[in-house]
N, C-alpha and C positions, 0 to 999 in steps of 0.2 A: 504494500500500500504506500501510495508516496500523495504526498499534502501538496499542495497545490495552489496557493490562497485559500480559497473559500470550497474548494471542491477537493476531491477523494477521487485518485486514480488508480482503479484496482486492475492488478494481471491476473488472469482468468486461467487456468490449466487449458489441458487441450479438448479438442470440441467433442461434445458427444453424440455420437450418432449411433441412432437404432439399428438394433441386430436386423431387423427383418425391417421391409416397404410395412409405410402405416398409411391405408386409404381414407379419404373422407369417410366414407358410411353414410346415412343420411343428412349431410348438408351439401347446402348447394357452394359451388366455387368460393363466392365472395360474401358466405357467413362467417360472423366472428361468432367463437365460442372461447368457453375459458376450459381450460382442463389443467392439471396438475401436471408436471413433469414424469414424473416416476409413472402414472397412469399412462401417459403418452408412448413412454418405454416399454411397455407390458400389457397395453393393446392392440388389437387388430387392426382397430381404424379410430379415427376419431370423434367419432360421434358415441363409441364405447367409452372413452376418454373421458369424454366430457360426464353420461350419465356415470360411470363410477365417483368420479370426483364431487359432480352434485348429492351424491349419496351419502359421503361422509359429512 
């Protein structure tokens, strides 16, 4: 982390990417939904995503 004036510059590890292709599911292209990360990593698609996430 390095200070910066008034701002917080953080270095990030390396990127994570899903084992497997994660499809929409039932949304259309240009829906925003919210889903959790780790939910995103360990679903199918995302529209699974999302109802897990809404569920907890």
């Amino acid at each position: 982390m390095i200070e910066s004036g008034n701002y917080f510059v953080y270095k990030l590890g390396p990127a994570i990417i899903p084992p497997k292709e994660v499809k929409n599911g039932k949304i259309y292209p240009n829906g925003r939904v919210w889903a959790m990360l780790d939910t995103l990593l360990t679903s199918d698609t995302i529209s699974e995503a999302r109802d897990i996430s809404k569920a907890r």
